[in-house]
C-alpha positions in Angstrom: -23.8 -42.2 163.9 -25.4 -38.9 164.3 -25.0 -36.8 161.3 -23.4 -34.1 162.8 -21.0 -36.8 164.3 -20.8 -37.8 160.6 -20.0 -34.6 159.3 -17.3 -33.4 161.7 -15.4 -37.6 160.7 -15.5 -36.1 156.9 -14.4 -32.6 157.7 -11.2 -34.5 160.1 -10.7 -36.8 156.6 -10.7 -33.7 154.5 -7.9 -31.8 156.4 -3.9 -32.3 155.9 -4.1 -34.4 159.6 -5.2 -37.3 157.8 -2.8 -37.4 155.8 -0.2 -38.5 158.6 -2.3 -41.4 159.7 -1.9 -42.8 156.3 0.8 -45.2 154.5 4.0 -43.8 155.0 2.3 -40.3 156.8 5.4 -41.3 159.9 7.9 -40.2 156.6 6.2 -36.9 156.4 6.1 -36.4 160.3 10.4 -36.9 160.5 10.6 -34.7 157.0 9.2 -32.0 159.9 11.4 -32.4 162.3 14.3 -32.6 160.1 13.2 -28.9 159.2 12.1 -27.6 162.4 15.6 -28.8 163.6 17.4 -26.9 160.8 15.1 -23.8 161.4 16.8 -24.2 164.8 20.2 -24.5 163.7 19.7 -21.0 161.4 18.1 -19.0 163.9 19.4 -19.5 167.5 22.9 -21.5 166.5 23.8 -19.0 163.4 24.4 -22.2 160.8 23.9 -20.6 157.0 20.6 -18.7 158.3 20.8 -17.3 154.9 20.0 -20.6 153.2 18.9 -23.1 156.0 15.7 -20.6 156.5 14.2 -21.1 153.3 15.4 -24.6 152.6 13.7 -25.6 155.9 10.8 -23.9 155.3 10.1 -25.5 151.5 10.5 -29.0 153.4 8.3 -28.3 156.0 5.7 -26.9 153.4 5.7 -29.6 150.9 5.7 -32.4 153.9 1.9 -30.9 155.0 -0.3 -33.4 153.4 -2.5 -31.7 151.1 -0.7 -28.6 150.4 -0.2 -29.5 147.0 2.6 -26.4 146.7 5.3 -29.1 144.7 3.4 -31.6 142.5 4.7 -33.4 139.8 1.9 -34.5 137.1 3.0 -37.6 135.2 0.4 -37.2 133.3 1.7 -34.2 131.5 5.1 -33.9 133.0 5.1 -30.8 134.1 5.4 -29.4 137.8 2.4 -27.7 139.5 1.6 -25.4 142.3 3.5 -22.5 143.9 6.9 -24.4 144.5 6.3 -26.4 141.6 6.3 -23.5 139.3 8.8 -21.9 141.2 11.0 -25.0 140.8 11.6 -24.4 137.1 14.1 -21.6 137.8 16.1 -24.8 139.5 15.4 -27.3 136.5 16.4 -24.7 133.7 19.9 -23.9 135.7 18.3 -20.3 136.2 18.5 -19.8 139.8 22.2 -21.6 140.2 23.2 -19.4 137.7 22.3 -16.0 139.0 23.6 -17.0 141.9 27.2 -17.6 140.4 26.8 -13.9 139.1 26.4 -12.6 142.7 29.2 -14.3 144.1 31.6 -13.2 141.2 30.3 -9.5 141.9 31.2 -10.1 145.4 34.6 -12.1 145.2 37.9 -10.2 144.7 40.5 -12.1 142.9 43.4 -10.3 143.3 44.9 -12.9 146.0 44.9 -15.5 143.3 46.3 -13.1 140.6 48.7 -11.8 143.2 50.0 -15.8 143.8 49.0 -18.0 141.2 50.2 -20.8 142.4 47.7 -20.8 144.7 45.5 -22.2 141.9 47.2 -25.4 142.7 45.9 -25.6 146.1 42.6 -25.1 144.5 42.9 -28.1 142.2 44.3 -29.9 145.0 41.2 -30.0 146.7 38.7 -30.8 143.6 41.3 -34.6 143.8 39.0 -35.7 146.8 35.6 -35.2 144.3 37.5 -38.0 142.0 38.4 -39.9 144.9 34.7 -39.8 145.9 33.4 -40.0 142.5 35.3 -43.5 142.1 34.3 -44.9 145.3 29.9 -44.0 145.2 30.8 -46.5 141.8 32.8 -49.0 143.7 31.0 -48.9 146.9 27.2 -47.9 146.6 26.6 -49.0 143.2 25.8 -45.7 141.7 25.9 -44.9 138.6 28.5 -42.5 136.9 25.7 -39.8 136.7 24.3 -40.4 140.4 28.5 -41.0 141.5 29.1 -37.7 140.0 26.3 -35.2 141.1 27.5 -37.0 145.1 30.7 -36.4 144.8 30.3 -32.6 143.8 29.1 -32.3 147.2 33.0 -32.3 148.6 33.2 -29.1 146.6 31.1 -27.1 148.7 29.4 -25.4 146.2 25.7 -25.7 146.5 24.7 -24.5 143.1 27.2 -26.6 141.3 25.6 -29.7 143.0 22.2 -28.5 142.3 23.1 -28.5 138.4 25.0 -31.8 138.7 22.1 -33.1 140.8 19.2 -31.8 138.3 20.5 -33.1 135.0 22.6 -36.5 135.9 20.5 -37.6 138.9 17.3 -35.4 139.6 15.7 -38.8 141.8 18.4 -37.9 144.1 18.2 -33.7 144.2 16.7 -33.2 147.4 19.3 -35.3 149.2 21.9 -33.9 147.0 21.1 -30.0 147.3 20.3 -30.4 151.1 23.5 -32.5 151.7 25.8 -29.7 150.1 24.3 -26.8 151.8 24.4 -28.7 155.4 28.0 -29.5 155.0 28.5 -25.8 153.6 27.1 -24.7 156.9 29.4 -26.8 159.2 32.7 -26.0 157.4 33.9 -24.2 160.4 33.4 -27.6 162.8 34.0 -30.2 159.6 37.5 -29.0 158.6 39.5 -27.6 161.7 40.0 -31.4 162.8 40.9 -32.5 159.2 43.6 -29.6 159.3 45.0 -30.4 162.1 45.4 -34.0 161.8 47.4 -33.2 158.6 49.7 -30.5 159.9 52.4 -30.2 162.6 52.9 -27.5 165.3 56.0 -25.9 163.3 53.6 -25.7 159.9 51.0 -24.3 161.3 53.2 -21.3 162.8 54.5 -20.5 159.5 54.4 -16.8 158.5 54.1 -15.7 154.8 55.2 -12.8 153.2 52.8 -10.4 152.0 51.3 -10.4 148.4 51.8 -7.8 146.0 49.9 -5.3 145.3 47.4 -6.3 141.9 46.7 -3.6 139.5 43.0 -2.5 137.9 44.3 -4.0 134.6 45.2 -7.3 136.2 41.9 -7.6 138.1 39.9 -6.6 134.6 41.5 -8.8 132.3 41.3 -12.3 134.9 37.5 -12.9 134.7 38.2 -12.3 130.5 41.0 -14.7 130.1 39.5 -17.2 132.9 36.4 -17.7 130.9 38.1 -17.6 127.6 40.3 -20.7 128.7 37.8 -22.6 131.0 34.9 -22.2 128.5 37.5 -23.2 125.6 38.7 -26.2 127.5 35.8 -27.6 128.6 32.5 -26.0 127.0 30.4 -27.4 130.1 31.3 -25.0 132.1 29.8 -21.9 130.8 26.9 -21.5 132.4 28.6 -21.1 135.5 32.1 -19.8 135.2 30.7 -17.3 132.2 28.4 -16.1 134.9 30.8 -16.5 137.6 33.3 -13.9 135.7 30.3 -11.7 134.2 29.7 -11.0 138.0 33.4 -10.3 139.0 33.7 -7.9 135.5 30.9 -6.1 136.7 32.7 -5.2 139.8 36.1 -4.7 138.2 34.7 -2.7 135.5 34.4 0.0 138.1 32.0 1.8 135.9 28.4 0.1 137.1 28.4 0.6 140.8 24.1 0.4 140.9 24.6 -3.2 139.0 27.0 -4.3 141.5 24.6 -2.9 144.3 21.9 -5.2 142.9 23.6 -8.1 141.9 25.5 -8.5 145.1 22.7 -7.5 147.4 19.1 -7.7 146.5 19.2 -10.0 143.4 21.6 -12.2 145.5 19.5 -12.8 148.4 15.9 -12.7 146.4 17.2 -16.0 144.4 18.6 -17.2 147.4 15.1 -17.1 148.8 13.8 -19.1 145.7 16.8 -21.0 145.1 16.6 -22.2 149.1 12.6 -22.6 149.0 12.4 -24.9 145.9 15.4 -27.3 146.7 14.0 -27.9 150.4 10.2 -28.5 148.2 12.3 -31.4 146.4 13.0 -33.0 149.7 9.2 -34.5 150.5 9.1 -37.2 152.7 7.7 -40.3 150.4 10.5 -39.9 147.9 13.3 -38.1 150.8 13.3 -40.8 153.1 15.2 -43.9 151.2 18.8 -45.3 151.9 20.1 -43.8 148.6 19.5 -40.4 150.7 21.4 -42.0 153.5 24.5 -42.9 151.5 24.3 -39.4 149.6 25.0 -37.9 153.2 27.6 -40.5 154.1 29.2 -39.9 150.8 28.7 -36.1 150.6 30.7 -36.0 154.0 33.5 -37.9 152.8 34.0 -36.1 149.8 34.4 -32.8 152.0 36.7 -34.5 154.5 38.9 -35.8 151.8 39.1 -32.7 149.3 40.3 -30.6 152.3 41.9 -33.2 153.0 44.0 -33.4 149.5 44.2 -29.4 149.8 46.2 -29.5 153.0 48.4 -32.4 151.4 48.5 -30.0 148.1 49.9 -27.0 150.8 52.4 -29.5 152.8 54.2 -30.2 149.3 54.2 -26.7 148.8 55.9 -26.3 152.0 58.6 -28.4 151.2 59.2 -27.0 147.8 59.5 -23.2 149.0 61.5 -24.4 151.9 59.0 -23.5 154.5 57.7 -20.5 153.1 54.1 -21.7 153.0 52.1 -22.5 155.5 50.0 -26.0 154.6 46.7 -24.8 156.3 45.9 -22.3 153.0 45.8 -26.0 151.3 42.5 -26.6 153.4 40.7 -23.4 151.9 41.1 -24.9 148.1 37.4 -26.5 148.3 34.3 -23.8 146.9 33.4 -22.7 150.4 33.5 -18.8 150.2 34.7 -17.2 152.1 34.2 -19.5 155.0 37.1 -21.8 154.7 39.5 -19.0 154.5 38.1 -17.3 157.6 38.8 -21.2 159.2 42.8 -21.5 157.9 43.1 -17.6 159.5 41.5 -18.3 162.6 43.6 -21.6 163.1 46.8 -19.7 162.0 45.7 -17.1 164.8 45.2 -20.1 167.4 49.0 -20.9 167.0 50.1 -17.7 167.1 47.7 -14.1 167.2 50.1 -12.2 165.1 49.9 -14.5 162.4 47.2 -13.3 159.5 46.7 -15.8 156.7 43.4 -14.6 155.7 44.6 -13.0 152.3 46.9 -16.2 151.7 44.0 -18.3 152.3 41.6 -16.4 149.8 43.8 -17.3 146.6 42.9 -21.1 146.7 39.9 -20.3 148.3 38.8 -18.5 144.9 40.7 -21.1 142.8 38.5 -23.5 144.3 35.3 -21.6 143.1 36.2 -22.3 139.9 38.2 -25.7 140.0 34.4 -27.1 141.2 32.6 -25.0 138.7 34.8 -26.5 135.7 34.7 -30.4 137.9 30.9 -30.1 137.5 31.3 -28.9 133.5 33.8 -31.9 132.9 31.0 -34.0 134.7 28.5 -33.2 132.4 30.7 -33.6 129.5 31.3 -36.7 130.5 28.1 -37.8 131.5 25.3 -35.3 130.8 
């Protein structure tokens, strides 16, 4: 072997290529296409571009052998490279967190204050994370802390999984994270079926009357009472419901409008960025690629199915009690899944009959949901943390 010949060989050993004609390189080859089929699904079918961007672009990073962005050294336990320092706004609950303050500067209660029964609907929907929760146990084996960071997934609340995922089952975060966030992104084709199933012709055409009108007072004092009585009940929960209401005082307060700017907008979609970037890093191909991932994704589906499903059961009860007056399809918008669940129940509604708008109906256990998940993951980690 000439030594040129000899010193191109080392130079093709030195480079990332090799490492996919290694043990186990096939895993890092699918992690790829996994991504470059979610970049796909972002960009040119309109699926959470928002998120799905950056999560598929940490995965396809971290699965280039030798890029040494997300590293975990046993040695001294601690995380290295880019994504690997980035990663410990995810580990210390930063990112989830700032996150929850965005959406409460962006989310207007006043539906839910205007109908409070609507809270129901929204605990209606957190039954199918319990039904899920028992089942991973029963089922898959898992344990209560792996059962309950799964079933959070039926939620539809990616940061709430995230936390659940990091402190009762990190092994399984990757799967967890990406799991929420994919099923987050096909609300609109997950639930509509679900709905339907559940609901007759003569439900679905139901008119409701318009809400009330909510005063300032009413919309200032909800984020204070809500976490007074959440953080009270279960302590858990503070991190995000105190955030969650810090963000929605900050835009009821009426007197910040630059810190609702920023915290809606560009701090919103700058931790989005990070948040999106270090949970696809998590989701490398040697530790991704495992039937515990595959059971995560059965289960994470089932949970969504059935807590919509237990919403729209929630909203045919109510139904019957008010005589009619409700329409069962709000039930359905009771999981986390902002506003995207509500625009599904309006645009259903509108399917049976254009005149109908269910929107605003739809928001109230739509919000109620936000929180039901956020104090569900608290109780979790009371339980189990």
């Amino acid at each position: 072997m000439t030594p040129m010949l000899e010193s191109f060989l080392e130079f093709l050993r030195s480079t990332g290529i090799a490492g996919f004609f290694a043990e186990g390189g096939w895993k890092f080859l699918v992690m790829i296409a996994i991504s470059l089929l979610m970049i796909y699904l972002a960009v040119f079918k309109g699926f959470e571009p928002y998120l799905l961007l950056p999560i598929a672009m940490g995965m396809l990073l971290v699965n280039l052998p030798g890029s040494n962005l997300f590293v975990f050294n046993e040695a001294t336990g601690e995380y290295e490279g880019l994504l690997g320092i980035l990663y410990y706004g995810v580990k210390y609950e930063i990112y989830p967190c700032l996150i929850f303050i965005g959406i409460g500067a962006t989310t207007d209660f006043g539906p839910l204050i205007a109908n409070p029964k609507s809270m129901l609907l929204g605990a209606a929907a957190q039954v199918g994370i319990f039904i899920t929760f028992l089942g991973a146990i029963a089922f898959f084996g898992f344990t209560p802390g792996e059962a309950a960071a799964t079933s959070v997934i039926g939620g539809a609340d990616g940061p709430t999984a995230i936390i659940l995922g990091t402190q009762l089952a990190p092994h399984l975060l990757g799967a967890i994270s990406l799991a929420a966030y994919s099923y987050m992104s096909l609300v609109p084709i997950i639930q509509p079926p679900v709905m339907k199933l559940l609901t007759t012709k003569k439900e679905r055409l139901v008119k409701m009357t318009q809400l009330r009108p909510v005063s300032k007072l009413e919309k200032l004092l909800f984020p204070i009472v809500t976490a007074l009585l959440c953080i009270l009940l279960v302590p858990t929960s503070a991190p995000l419901i105190g955030m969650l209401m810090l963000g929605n005082l900050i835009k009821e307060s009426g007197v910040v409008p630059n810190l609702v700017s920023t915290v809606s907008n560009a701090m919103l979609y700058i931790v989005t960025i990070l948040l999106g970037l270090t949970v696809g890093a998590t989701a490398s191909g040697d530790v991704f690629l495992t039937w515990d991932t595959i059971f995560i994704f059965v289960l994470g589906i089932v949970a969504f199915v059935v807590a919509t499903a237990t919403g729209v059961l929630g909203g045919k009860l109510m139904y019957l009690t008010s005589k009619g007056k409700v329409n069962p399809l709000i039930g359905g918008a009771g999981v986390s899944a902002l506003p995207m669940s509500a625009r599904v129940v309006q645009k259903m509604g509108q399917k049976e009959d254009p005149t109908n708008f269910l929107l605003m109906h739809a928001m109230g256990p739509n919000v109620a949901g936000q929180i039901g998940v956020a104090v569900v993951g608290g109780l979790f980690l009371l339980l189990f943390g």
